[in-house]
C-alpha positions in Angstrom: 80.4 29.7 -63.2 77.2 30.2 -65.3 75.4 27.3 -63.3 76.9 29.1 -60.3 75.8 32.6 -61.3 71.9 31.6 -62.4 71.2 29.5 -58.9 72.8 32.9 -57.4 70.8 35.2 -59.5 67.5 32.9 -58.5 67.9 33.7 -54.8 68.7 36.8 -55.3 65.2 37.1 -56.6 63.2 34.6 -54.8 59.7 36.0 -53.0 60.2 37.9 -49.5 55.9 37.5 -48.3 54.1 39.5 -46.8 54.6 39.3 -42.9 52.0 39.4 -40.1 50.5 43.1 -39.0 51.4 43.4 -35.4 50.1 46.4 -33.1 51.8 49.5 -34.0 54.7 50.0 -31.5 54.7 53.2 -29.7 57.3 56.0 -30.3 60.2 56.1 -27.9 60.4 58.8 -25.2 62.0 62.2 -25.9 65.3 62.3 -24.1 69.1 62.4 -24.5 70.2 58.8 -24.1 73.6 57.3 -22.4 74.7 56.0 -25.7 75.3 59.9 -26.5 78.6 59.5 -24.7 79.9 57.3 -27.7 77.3 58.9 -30.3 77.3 62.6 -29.9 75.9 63.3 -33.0 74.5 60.8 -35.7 75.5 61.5 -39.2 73.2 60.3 -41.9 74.3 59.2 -45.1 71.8 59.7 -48.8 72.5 58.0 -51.4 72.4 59.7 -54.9 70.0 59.1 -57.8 68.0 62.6 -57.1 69.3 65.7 -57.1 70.7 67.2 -53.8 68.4 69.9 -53.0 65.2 67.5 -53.4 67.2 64.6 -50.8 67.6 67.6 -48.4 64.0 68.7 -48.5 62.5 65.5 -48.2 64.8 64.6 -45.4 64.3 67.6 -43.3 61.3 67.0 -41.1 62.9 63.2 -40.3 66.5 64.9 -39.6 64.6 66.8 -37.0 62.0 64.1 -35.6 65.4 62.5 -35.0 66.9 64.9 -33.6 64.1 66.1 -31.3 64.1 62.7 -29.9 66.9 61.5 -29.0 68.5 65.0 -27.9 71.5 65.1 -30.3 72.7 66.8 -33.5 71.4 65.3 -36.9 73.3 66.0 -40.0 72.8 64.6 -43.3 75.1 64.3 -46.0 73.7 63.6 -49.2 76.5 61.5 -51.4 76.7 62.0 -55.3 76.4 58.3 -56.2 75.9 55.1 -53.9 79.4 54.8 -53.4 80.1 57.9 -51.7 77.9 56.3 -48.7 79.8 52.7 -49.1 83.2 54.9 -48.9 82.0 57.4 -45.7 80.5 53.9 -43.7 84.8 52.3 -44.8 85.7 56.1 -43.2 83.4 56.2 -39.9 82.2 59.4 -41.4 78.4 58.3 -40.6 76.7 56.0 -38.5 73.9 55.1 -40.9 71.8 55.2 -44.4 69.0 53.9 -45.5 71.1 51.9 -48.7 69.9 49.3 -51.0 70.7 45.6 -51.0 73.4 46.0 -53.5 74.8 48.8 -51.8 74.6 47.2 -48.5 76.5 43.8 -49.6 79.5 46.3 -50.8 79.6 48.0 -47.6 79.5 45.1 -45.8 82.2 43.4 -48.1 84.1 46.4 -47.9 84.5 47.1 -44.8 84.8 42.8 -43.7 81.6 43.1 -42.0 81.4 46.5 -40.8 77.7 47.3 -41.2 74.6 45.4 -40.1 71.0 45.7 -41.6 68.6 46.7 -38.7 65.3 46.7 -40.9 63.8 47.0 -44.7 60.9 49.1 -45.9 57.4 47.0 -45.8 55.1 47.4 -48.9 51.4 48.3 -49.2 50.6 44.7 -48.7 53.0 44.0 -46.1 55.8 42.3 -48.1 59.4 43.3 -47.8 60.7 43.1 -51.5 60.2 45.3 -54.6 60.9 45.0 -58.2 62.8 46.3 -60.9 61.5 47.9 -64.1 62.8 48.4 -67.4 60.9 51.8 -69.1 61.4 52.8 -72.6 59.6 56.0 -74.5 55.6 55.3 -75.7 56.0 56.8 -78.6 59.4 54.3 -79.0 57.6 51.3 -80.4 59.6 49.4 -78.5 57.0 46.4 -76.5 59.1 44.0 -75.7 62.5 43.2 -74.4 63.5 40.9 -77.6 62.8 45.0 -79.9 66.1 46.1 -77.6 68.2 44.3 -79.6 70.8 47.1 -81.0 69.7 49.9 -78.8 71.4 51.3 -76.3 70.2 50.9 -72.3 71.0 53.2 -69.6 71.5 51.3 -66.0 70.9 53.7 -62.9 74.2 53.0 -60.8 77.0 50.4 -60.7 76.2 50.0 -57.0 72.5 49.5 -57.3 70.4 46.5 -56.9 67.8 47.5 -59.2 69.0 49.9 -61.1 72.3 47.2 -62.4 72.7 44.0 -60.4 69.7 42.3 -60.4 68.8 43.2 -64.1 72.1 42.8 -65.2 72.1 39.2 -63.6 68.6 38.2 -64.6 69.0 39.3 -68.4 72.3 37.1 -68.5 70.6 34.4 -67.3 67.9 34.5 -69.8 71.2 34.0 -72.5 71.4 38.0 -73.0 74.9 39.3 -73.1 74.7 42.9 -71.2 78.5 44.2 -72.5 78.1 47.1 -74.8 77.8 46.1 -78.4 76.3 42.5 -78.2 72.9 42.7 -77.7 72.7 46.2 -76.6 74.1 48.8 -79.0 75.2 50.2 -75.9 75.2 50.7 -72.3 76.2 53.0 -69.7 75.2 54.6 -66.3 72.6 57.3 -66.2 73.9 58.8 -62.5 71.0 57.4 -60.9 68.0 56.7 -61.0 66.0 59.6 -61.6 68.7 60.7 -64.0 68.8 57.3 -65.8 64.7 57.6 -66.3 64.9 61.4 -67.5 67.8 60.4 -70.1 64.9 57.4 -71.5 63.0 60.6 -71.9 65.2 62.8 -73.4 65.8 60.1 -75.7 69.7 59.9 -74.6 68.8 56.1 -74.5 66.5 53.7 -75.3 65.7 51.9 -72.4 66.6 52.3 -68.7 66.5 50.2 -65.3 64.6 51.6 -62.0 63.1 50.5 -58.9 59.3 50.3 -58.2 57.3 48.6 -55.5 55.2 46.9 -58.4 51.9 47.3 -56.2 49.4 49.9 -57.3 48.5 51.6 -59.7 50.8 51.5 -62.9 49.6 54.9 -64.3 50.8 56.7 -61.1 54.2 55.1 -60.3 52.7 52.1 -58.2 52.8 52.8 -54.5 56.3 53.6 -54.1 59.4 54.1 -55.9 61.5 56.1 -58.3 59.0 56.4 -60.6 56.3 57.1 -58.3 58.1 60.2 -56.7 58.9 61.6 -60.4 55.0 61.6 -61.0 54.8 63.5 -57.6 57.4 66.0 -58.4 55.6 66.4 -61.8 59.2 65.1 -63.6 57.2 62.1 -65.1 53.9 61.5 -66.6 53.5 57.7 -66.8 51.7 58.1 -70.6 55.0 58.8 -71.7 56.8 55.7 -70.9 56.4 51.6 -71.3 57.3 49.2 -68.8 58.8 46.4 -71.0 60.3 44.3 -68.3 60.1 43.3 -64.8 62.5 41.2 -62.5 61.6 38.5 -59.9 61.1 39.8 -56.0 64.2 42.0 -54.9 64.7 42.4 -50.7 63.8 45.7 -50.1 67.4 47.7 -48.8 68.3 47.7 -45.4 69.0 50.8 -43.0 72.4 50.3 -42.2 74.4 50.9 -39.1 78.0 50.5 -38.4 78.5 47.4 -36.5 80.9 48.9 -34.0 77.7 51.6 -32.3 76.3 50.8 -29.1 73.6 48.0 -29.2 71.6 50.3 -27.4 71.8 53.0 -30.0 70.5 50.2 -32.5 67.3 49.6 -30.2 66.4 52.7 -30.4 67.1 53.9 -34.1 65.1 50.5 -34.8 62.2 51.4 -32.2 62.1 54.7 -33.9 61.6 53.5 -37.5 58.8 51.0 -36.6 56.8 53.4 -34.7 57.2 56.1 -37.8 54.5 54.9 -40.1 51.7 55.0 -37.7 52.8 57.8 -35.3 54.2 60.8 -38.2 52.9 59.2 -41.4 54.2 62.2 -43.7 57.2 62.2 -42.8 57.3 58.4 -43.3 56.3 59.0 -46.9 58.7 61.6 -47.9 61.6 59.4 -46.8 60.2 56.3 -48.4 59.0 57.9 -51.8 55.1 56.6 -51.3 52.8 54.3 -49.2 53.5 51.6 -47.1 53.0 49.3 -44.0 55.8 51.0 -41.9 59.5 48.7 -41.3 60.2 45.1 -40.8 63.3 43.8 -38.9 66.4 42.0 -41.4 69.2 40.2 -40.5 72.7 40.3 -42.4 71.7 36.0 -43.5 68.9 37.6 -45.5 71.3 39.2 -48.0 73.6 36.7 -48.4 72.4 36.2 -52.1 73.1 39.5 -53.3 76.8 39.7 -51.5 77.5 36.3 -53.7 76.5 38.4 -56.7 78.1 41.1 -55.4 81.4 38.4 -55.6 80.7 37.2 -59.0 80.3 40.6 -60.0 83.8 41.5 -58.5 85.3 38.1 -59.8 84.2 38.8 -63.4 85.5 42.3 -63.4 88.7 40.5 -62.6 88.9 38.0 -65.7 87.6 41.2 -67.9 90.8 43.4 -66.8 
C-alpha cells in the first residue's frame, strides 16, 4: 500500500504546463436559451473556507453577469464547509460550483459519476495547477519543516486538496506520520482556509496548510490564492508569517456541473467562463481571488490521480475504524 500510495501521491503532484494563449473568445449573446426548459434557474454552489458575507459580496456581480445573459434566475448558496456542496450536487440541489480537485473526486465518487469538470482556473503564466503552502508565525522560529516536530498543525478542510490531501499525502511519503501525537503534537481542521491561516495567527496552532498560485510576489500573497485575498481584505500582512513548505504542482479545481444538464447548457456556461477574463476582468478577479490568464478546458481523465487518493484516503479510514 505504501508503494501504492507514494506512485499515487506522485501523480497527484506531477506538473500541469503552461498551455498555448489562443485569441480571447467572444462573450456569448444575451438571451434566454432552450435549455431553460430543463434549467429554469441555475443554482450555484460556494464552498466554505471564508466567511459567508465576503462569498456573497464577491460573488454578486458574476451571479448577475450570469443571470443577465442567459435570461434566468441565479442563486447562490454559499455551503459552511466543502461538503455541504459535495452533499447538495448527491441532492440535485445545484447545478454547479467552482470546487477543488479533492472536492471534485468526492462528488464524483459520491454520486458514481454524477459531475463532470468543464474547465480549471489558468495562472499568470498560463499553467493550470497551483501549490500548497505550509505558513507558521515569523516571530515562531520555526524555518523549517523538520522544527514542527511536537507542534500542533492545523489542516484547512477534510475535503480539500490543498488544504489536507495533498499535504497530508506528500508529508507521508517523505516518512512523516500525520496522526495526532507522532510527529505532530497535534492536528485538527481549522474550518477552512481562511480560518485555518487566522488560527496560525492567533497562535491556536503552529503551523497550517493553504492554497497559493506560487507565482508572484511572495510578500503580497503571490498572484492568487487564500493568502493573497487575506492581504486584499487587510486580514493578513505577509511579514507576519513564514512559508516553511511547499508541495509539488496540484491541478487547479474544476467548475463542476451535474452530468445529467443539457450538453447545451455546458457549451454555454464553458463559453461564458472563457470569454470572462478578457471581456469583465473584475469580476473575473473577485471570483478567482487574483490575476490570471482566464479558464482552460479539463476532462474527468485529468483527475484520476486525486480520486485514487481520494480511495486510499477512504480505504485507510476503514482499517483505522
Amino acid at each position: 500500500m505504501i508503494t501504492r500510495r507514494l506512485m499515487l501521491a506522485a501523480a497527484a503532484a506531477a506538473p500541469f504546463p503552461a498551455l498555448a494563449q489562443a485569441p480571447a473568445p467572444a462573450m456569448p449573446a444575451a438571451g434566454r436559451r432552450a435549455w431553460a426548459q430543463q434549467v429554469p434557474q441555475i443554482r450555484i454552489g460556494l464552498l466554505g473556507g471564508e466567511n459567508e458575507s465576503d462569498r456573497l459580496g464577491r460573488y454578486d456581480a458574476y451571479r448577475q453577469l450570469i443571470e443577465t445573459t442567459f435570461g434566468v434566475p441565479v442563486r447562490l448558496f454559499p455551503a459552511s464547509d466543502y461538503a455541504g456542496v459535495m452533499q447538495a450536487f448527491s441532492a440535485r440541489q445545484i447545478e454547479m460550483s467552482s470546487m477543488g480537485a479533492s472536492a471534485y473526486a468526492g462528488a464524483w465518487l459520491d454520486t458514481n459519476g454524477g459531475v463532470e469538470p468543464l474547465f480549471v482556473a489558468r495562472e499568470a503564466d498560463g499553467s493550470i495547477s497551483y501549490i500548497a503552502v505550509m505558513v507558521v508565525r515569523a516571530d515562531s522560529g520555526i524555518t523549517s519543516l523538520e522544527q514542527l516536530r511536537g507542534k500542533s498543525l492545523a489542516w484547512a478542510d477534510p475535503n480539500s486538496t490543498s488544504g489536507y490531501l495533498v499535504p497530508r499525502s506528500e508529508l507521508r511519503a517523505a516518512g512523516i506520520n500525520t496522526e495526532s501525537g507522532q510527529y505532530f503534537s497535534r492536528t485538527g481542521f481549522g474550518g477552512g482556509h481562511e480560518q485555518a491561516v487566522v488560527a496560525v495567527l492567533q497562535r491556536q496552532y503552529d503551523a497550517a496548510v493553504t492554497w497559493a498560485s506560487g507565482q508572484g510576489d511572495e510578500a503580497q500573497g503571490f498572484t492568487r490564492g487564500n493568502l493573497r485575498a487575506m492581504v486584499e481584505k487587510g486580514m493578513l500582512n505577509m511579514r507576519d508569517l513564514r512559508i516553511i513548505w511547499r508541495s509539488r504542482p496540484i491541478l487547479n479545481g474544476p467548475m463542476t456541473v451535474r452530468a445529467d444538464l443539457p450538453a447545451a447548457f455546458k457549451a454555454d456556461i464553458t463559453a461564458f467562463h472563457l470569454a470572462l477574463a478578457t471581456a469583465h476582468p473584475q469580476i473575473y478577479a473577485q471570483v478567482e481571488r487574483g490575476g490570471g490568464l482566464g479558464y482552460a478546458a479539463v476532462t474527468h481523465a485529468q483527475f484520476e490521480p486525486i480520486v485514487q487518493l481520494r480511495r486510499e484516503e477512504a480505504a485507510e479510514r476503514r482499517r483505522r475504524s
